[in-house]
Residue frames as a rotation matrix with the C-alpha (Angstrom) as fourth column:
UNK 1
0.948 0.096 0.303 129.13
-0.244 0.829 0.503 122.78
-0.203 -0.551 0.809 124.45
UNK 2
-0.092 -0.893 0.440 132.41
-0.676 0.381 0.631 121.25
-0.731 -0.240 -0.639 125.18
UNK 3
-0.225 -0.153 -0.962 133.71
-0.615 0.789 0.018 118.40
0.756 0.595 -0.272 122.56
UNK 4
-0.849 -0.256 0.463 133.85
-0.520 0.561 -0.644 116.32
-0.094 -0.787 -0.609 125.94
UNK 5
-0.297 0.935 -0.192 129.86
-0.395 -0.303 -0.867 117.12
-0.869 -0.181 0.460 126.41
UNK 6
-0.037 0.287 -0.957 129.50
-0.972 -0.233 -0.032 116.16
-0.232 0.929 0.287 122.81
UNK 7
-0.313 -0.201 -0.928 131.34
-0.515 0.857 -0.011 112.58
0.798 0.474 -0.372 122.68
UNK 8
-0.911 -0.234 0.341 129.68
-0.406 0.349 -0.845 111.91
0.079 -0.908 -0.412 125.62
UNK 9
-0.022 0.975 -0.219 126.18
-0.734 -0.165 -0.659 112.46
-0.679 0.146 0.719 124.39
UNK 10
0.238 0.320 -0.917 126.98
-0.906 0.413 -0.091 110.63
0.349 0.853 0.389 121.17
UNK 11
-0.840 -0.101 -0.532 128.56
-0.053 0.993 -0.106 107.29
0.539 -0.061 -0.840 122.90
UNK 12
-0.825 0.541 0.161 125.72
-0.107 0.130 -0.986 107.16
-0.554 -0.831 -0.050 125.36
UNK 13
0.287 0.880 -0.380 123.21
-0.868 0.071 -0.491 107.46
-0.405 0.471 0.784 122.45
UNK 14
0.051 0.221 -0.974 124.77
-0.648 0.749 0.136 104.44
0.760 0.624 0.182 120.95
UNK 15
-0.963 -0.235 -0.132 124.78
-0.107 0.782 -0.614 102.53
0.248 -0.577 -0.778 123.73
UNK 16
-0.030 0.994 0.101 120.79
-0.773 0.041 -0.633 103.37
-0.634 -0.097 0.768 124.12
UNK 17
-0.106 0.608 0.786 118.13
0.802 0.520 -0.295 100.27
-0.588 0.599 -0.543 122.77
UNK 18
-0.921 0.007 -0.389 117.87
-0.385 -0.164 0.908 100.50
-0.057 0.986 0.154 119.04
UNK 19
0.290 0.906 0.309 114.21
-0.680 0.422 -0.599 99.82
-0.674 -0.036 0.738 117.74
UNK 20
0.196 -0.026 0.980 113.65
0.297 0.954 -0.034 96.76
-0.935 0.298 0.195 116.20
UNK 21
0.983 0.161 0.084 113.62
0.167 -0.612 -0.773 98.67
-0.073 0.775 -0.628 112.31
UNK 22
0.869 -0.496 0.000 116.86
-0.486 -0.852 -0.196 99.86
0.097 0.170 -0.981 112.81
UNK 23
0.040 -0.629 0.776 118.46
-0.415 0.696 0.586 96.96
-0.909 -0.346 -0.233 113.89
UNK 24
0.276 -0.087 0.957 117.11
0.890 0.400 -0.220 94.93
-0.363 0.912 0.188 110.63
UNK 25
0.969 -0.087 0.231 118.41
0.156 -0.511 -0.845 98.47
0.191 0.855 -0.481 108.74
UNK 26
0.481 -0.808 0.340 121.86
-0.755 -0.185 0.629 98.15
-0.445 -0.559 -0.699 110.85
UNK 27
-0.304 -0.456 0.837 122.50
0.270 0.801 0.534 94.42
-0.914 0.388 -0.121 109.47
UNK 28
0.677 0.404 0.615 121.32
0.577 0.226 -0.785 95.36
-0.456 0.886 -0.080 105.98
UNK 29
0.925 -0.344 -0.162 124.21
-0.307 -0.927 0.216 98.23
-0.224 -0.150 -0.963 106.43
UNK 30
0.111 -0.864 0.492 126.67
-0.473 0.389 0.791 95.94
-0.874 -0.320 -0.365 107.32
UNK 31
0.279 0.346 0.896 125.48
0.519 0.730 -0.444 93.54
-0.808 0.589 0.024 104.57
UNK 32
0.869 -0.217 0.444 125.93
0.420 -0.148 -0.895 96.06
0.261 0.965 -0.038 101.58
UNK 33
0.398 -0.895 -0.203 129.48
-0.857 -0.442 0.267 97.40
-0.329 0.068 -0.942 103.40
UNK 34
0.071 -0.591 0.803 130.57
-0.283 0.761 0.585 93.57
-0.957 -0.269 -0.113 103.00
UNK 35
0.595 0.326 0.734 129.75
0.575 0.466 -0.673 93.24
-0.562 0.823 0.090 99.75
UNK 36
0.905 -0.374 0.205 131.35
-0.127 -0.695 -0.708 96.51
0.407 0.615 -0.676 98.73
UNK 37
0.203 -0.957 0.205 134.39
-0.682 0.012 0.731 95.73
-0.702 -0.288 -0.651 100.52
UNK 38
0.025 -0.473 0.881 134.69
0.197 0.866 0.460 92.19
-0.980 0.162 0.115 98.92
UNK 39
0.796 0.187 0.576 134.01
0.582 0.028 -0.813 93.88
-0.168 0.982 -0.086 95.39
UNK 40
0.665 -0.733 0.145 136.72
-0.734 -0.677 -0.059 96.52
0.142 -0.067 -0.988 96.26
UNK 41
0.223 -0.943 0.248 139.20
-0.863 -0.072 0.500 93.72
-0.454 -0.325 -0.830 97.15
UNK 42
0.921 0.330 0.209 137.93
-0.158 0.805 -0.572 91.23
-0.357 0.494 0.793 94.43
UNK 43
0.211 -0.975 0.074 141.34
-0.025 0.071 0.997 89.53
-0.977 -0.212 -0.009 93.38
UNK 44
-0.057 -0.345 0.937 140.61
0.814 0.527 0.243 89.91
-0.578 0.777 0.251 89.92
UNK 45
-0.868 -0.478 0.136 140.44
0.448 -0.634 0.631 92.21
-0.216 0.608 0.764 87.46
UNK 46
0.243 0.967 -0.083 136.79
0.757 -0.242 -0.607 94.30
-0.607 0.084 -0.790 87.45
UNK 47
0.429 0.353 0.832 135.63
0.760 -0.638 -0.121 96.98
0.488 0.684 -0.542 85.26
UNK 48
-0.621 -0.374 0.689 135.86
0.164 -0.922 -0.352 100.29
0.766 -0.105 0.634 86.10
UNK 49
-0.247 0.935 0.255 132.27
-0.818 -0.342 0.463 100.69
0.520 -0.094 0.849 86.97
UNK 50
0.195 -0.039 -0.980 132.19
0.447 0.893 0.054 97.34
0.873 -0.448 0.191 89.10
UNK 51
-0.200 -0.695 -0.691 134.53
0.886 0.172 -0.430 98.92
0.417 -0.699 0.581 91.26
UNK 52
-0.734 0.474 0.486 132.78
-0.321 -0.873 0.368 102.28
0.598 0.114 0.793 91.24
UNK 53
0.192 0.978 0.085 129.53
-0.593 0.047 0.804 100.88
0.782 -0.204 0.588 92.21
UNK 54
-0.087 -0.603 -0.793 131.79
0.581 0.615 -0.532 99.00
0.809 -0.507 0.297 94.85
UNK 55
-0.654 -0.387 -0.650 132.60
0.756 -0.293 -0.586 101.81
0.036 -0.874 0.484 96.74
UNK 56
-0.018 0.976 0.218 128.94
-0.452 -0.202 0.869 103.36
0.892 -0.083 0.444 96.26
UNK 57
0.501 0.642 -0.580 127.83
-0.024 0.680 0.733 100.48
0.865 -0.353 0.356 97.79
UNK 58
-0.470 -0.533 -0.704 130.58
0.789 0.104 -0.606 100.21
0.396 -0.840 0.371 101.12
UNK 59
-0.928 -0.250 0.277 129.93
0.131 -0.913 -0.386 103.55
0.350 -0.322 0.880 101.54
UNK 60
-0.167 0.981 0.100 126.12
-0.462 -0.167 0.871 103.48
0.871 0.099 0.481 101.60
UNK 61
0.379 0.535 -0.755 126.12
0.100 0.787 0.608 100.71
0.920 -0.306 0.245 103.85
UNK 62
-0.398 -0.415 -0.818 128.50
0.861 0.139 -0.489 101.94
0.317 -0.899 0.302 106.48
UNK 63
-0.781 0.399 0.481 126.68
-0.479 -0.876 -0.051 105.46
0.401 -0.270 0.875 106.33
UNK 64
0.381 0.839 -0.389 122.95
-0.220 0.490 0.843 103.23
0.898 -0.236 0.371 106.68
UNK 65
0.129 -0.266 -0.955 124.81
0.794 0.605 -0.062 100.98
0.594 -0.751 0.290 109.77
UNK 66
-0.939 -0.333 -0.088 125.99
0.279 -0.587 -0.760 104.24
0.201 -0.738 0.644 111.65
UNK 67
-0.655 0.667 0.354 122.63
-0.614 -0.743 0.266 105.94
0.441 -0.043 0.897 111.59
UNK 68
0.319 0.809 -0.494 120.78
-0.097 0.546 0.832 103.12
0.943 -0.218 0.252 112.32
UNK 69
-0.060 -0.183 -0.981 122.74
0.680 0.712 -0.174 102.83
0.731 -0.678 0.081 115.39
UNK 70
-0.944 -0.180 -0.277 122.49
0.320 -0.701 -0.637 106.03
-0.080 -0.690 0.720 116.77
UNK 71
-0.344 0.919 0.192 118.90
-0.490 -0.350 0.798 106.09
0.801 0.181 0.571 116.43
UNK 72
-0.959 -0.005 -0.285 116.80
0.262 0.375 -0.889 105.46
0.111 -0.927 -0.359 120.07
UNK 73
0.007 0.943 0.332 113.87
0.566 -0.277 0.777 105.28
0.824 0.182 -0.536 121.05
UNK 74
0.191 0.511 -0.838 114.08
0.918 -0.395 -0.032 107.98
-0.347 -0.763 -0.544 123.88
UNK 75
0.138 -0.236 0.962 113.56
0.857 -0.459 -0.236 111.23
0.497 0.856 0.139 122.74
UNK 76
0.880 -0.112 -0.461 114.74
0.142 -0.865 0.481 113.15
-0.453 -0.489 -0.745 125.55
UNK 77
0.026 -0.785 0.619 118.42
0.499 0.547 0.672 112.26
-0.866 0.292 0.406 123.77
């Protein structure tokens, strides 16, 4: 398959209805990137480990938010 063929498939899956599940696991995504962002840009001084488990946490949450969005319920897709 073409790249074309490829990014065509994947925008079209996220534009597909999300089930209900995935939505509440999409905002719970978003929810622990915000947090890890705001611990990553906390204007004070944090541990080490603070800031560690910081960008754990972003990361988790923006991996969780993608997946949940490219999940559909039609499984010809």
């Amino acid at each position: 398959m073409t790249k074309n063929v490829i990014m065509k498939k994947i925008i079209n899956r996220a534009k597909a209805p999300t089930p209900k599940f995935f939505k509440v696991l999409r905002t719970v995504g978003l929810a622990l990137a915000a947090v890890g962002g705001t611990i990553l840009a906390a204007p004070i001084a944090l541990p080490a480990i603070v800031t560690t488990i910081g960008g754990y946490v972003a990361v988790a949450g923006g991996v969780l938010s993608a997946a949940s969005q490219l999940t559909t319920t039609d499984d010809s897709q």
